[in-house]
Steps between C-alpha positions, in 0.01 A plus 500: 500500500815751614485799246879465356643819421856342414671176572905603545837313625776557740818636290856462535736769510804386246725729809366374754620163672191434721338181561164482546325312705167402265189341622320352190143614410335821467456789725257795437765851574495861497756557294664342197737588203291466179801400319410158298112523736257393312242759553110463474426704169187623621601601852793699329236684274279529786795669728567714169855334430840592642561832529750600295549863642701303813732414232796250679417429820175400722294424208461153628396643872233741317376227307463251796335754703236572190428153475426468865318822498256381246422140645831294374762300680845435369638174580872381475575152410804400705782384287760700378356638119728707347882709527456866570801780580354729761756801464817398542538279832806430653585308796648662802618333859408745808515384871481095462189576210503516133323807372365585148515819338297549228762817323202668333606815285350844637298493194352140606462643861331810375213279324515260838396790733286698251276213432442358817386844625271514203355145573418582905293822398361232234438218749535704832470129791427276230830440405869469727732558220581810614546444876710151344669684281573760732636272748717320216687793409586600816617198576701489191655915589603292820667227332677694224654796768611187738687369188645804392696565870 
């Protein structure tokens, strides 16, 4: 029997006007938002909880990597769960593409960086939230300066 860490769902962004392209089922993954998961009680006491010293952001990456760290898989029924409002996300046309910027504040981006950073020395090749995150923002810097001109 899998050990179940935390069973979660894909989320909508109410800015966002993606579709998604959902195969039914369930699919063991890295990563997931623990918003609405329903978590295994005594893999989350085992892991020690979320850590609360992160704060705002990359909780849910810590807590996926703990889980997976001490034996647990997360898994992500595919269906569309719940309505979440990542920043502020606005929809922007750019050379024959649509592009999404995600308008954090500095305070939000502060938090962003900060925690990642903390979760690589945590995690060091276990996890690729920081190389994906990394990556992410970059792209985003790319997206918002193109807009701007």
């Amino acid at each position: 029997m899998p050990r179940i860490g935390q069973l979660c769902y894909i989320f909508k962004d109410r800015n966002l006007r993606v579709k998604w392209d959902i195969s039914s089922g369930v699919k063991k993954t890295n990563f997931c938002i623990t918003s609405s998961a329903l978590v295994n009680l005594k893999a989350w006491k085992e892991v020690g909880g979320f850590d609360e010293s992160l704060f705002i952001d990359a909780v849910d990456n810590d807590f996926c990597a703990a889980l997976m760290r001490k034996g647990y898989f997360n898994y992500q029924i595919n269906f569309v769960g719940f309505i979440q409002e990542i920043g502020h996300a606005t929809k922007h046309h750019f050379i024959y593409k649509d592009v999404y910027t995600l308008n954090h504040s500095a305070f939000r981006r502060y938090y962003i960086a900060r925690n990642n950073m903390l979760i690589a020395r945590r995690y060091g090749a276990e996890t690729n939230s920081v190389l994906r995150e990394l990556m992410y923002r970059c792209r985003e810097i790319i997206s918002q300066i193109a807009i701007i001109n």
